[in-house]
N, CA and C of each residue as an Amber inpcrd file, in Angstrom:
protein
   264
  -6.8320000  -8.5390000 -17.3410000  -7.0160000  -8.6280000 -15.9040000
  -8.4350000  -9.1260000 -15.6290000  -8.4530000 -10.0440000 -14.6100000
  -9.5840000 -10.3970000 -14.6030000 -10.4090000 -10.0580000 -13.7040000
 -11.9750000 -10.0920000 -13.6330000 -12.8120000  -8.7770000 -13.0020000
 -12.4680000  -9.0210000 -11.4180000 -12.4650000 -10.2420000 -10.8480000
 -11.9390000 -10.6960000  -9.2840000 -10.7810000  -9.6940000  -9.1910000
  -9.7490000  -9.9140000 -10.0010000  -8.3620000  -9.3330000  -9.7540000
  -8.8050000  -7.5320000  -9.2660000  -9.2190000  -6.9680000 -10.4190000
  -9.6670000  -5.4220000 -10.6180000 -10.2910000  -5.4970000  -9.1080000
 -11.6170000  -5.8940000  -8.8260000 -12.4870000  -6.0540000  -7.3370000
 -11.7850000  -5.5860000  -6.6780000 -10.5920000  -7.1650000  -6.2440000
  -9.9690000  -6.8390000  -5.5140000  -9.0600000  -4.7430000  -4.7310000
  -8.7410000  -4.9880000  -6.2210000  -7.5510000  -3.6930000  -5.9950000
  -8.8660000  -2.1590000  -5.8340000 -10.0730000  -2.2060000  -6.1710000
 -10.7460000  -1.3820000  -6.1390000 -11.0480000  -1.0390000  -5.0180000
 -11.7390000  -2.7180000  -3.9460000 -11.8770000  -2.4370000  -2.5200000
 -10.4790000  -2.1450000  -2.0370000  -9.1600000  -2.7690000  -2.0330000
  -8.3930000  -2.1480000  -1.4280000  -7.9190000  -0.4030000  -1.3300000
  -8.8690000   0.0340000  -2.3810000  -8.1280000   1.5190000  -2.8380000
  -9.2790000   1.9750000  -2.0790000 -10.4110000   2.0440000  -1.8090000
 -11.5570000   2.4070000  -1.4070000 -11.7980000   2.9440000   0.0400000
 -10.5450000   3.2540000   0.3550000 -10.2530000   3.8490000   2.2040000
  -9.3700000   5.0940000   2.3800000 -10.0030000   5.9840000   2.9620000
  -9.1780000   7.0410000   3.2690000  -7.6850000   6.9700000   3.8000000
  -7.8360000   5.9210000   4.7000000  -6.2190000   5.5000000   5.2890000
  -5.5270000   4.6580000   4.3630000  -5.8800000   3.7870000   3.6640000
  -5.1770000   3.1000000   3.0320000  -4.4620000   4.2810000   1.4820000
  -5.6930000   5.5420000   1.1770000  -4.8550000   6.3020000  -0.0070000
  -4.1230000   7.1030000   0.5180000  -4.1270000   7.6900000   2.0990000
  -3.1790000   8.2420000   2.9730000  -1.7170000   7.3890000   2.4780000
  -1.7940000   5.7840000   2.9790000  -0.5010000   5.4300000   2.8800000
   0.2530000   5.3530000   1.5660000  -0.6870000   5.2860000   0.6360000
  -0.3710000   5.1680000  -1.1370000   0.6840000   6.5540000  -1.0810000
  -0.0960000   7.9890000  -0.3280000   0.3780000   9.1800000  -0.9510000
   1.8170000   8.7190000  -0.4980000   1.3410000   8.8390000   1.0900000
   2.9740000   8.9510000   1.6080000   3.9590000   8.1610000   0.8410000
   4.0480000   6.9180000   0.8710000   4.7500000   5.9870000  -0.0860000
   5.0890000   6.6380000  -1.4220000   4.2760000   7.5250000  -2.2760000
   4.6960000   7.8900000  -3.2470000   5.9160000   8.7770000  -3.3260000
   5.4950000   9.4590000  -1.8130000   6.6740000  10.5200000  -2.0580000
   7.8250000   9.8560000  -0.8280000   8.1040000   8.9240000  -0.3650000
   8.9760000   8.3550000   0.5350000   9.2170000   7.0780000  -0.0780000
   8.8720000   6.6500000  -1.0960000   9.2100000   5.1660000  -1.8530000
   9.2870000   4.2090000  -1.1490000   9.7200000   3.9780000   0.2560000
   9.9240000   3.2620000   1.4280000   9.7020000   3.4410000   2.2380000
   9.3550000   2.6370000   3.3460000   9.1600000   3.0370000   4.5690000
   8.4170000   1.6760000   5.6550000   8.9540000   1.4190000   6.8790000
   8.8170000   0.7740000   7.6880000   6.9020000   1.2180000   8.0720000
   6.4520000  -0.1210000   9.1120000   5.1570000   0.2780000   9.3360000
   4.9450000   1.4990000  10.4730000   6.0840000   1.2490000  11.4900000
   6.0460000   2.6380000  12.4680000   5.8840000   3.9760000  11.7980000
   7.0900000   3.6020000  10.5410000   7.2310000   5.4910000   9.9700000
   6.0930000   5.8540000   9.7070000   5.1400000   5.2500000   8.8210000
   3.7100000   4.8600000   8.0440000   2.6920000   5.4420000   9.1480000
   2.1750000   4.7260000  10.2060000   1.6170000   4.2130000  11.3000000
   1.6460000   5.9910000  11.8330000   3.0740000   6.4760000  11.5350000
   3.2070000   7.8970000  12.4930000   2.9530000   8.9040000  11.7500000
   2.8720000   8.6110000  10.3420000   2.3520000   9.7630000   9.0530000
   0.9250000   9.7380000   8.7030000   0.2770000   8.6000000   9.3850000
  -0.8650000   9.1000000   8.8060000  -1.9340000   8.8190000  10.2130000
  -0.5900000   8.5670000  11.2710000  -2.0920000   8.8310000  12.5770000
  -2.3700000   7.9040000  13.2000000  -2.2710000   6.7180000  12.9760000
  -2.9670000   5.1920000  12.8770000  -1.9120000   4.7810000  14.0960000
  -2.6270000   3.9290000  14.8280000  -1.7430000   2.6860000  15.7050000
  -1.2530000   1.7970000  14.8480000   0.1460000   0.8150000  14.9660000
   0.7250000   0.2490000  14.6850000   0.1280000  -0.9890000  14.2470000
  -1.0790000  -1.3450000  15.0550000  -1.5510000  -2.4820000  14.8810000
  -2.7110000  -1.9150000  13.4190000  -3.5900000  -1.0890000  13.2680000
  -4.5290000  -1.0190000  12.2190000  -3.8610000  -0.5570000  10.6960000
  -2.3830000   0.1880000  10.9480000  -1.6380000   0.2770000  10.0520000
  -1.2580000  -0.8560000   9.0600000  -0.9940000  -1.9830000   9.7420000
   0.0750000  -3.0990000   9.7610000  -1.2120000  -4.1470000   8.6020000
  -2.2620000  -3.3150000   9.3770000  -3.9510000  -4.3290000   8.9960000
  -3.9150000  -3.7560000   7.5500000  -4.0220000  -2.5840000   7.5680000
  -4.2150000  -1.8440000   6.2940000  -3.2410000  -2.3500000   4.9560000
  -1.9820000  -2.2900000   5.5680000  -0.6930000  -2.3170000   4.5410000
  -0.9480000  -4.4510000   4.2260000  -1.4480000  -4.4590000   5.2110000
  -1.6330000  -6.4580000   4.9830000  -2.4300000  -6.0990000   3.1340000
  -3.7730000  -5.6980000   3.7730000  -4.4830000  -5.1890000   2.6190000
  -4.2160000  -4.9030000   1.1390000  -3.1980000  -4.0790000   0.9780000
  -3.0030000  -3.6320000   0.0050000  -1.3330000  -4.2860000  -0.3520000
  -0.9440000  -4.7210000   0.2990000   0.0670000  -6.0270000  -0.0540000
  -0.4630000  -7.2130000  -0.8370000  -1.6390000  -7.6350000  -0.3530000
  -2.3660000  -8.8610000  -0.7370000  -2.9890000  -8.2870000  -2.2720000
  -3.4330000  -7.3850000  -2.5330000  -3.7910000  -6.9560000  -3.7690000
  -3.1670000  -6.6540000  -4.6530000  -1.5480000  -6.7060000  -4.0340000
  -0.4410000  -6.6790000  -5.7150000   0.0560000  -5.2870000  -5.8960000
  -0.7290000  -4.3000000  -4.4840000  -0.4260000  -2.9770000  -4.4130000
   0.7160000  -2.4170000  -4.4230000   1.2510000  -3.1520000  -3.1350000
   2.5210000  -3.0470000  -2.5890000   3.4360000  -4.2210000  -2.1010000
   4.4440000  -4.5700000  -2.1960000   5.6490000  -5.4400000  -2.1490000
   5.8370000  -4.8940000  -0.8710000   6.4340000  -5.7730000   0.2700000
   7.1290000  -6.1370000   1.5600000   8.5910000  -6.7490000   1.8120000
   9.1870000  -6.4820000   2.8100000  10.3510000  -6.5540000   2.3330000
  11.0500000  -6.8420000   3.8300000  12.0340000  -7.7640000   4.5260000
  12.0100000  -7.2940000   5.6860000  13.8350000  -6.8740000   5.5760000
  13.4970000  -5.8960000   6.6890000  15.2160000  -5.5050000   6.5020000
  15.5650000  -5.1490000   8.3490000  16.3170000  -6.3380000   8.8360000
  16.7270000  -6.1640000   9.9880000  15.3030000  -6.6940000  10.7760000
  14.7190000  -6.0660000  11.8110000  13.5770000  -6.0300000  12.5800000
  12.0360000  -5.5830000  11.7800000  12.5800000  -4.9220000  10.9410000
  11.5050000  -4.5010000   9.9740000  11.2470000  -5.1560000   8.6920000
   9.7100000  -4.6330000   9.0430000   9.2180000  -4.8170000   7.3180000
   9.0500000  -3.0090000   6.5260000   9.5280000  -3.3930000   5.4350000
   9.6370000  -2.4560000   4.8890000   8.3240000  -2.3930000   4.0320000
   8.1520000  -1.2020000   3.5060000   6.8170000  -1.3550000   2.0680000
   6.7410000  -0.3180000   1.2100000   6.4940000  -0.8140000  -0.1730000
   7.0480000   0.2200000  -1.5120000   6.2500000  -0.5560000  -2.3050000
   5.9850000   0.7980000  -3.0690000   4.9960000  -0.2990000  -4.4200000
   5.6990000  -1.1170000  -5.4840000   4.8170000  -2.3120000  -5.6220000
   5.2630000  -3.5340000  -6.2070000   5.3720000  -3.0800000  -7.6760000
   6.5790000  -3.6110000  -7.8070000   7.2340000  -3.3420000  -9.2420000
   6.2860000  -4.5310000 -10.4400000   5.1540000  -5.3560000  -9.7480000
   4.6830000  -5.9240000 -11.4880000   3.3610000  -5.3200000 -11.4060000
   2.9550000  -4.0570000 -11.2670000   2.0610000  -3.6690000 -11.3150000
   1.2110000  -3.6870000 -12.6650000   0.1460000  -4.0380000 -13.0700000
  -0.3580000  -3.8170000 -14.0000000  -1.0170000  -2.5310000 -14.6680000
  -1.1150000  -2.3470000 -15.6990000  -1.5840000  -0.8820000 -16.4480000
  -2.3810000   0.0140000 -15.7730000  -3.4170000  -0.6270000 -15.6350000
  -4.4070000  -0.1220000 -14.8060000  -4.1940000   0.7580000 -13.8860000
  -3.5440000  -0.5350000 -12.8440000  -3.1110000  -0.1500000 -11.5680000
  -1.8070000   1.2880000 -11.3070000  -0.9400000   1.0890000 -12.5430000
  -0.6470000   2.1940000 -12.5990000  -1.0450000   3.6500000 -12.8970000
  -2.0710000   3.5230000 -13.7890000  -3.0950000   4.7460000 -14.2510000
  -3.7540000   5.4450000 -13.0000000  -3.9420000   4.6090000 -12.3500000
  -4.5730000   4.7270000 -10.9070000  -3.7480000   5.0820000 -10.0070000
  -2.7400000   4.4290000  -9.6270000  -1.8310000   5.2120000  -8.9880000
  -1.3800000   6.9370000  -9.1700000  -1.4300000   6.5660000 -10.5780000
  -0.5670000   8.0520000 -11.1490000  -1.8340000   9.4840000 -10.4720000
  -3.0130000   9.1930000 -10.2160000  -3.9080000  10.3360000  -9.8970000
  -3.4710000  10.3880000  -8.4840000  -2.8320000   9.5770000  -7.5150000
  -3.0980000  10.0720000  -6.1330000  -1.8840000  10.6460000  -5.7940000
């Protein structure tokens, strides 16, 4: 992995709201940005900002189903990134 790549996923992990949405996701595997947005407090719009975030870093996979986007962590996660996951 290369050190840009790592950067990346480090600043994305580096926010209280954004490891809010990691937890929830862990234990809900899925979930639309409203459900998200209403579990951890956030308006729809800074949620949507956040999950952009950690989509773009390989965090999490998007998905749309009907009116929604859905979001669950991305199945090519690398080693790392899973080691890391596994603590929150």
């Amino acid at each position: 992995m290369k050190e840009k790549e790592l950067e990346k996923i480090f600043k994305s992990l580096a926010n209280r709201r954004r490891l809010a949405i990691l937890t929830f996701l862990k234990q809900k595997k899925r979930a639309n940005v409203g459900e998200i947005a209403k579990e951890i407090k956030l308006s729809f719009k800074s949620t949507s900002r956040h999950l952009s975030i950690l989509s773009s870093s390989g965090i999490l996979d998007k998905e749309q189903g009907g009116l929604y986007w859905f979001y669950s962590f991305s199945t090519e996660q690398s080693e790392i990134l899973k080691k890391i996951l596994n603590v929150i």
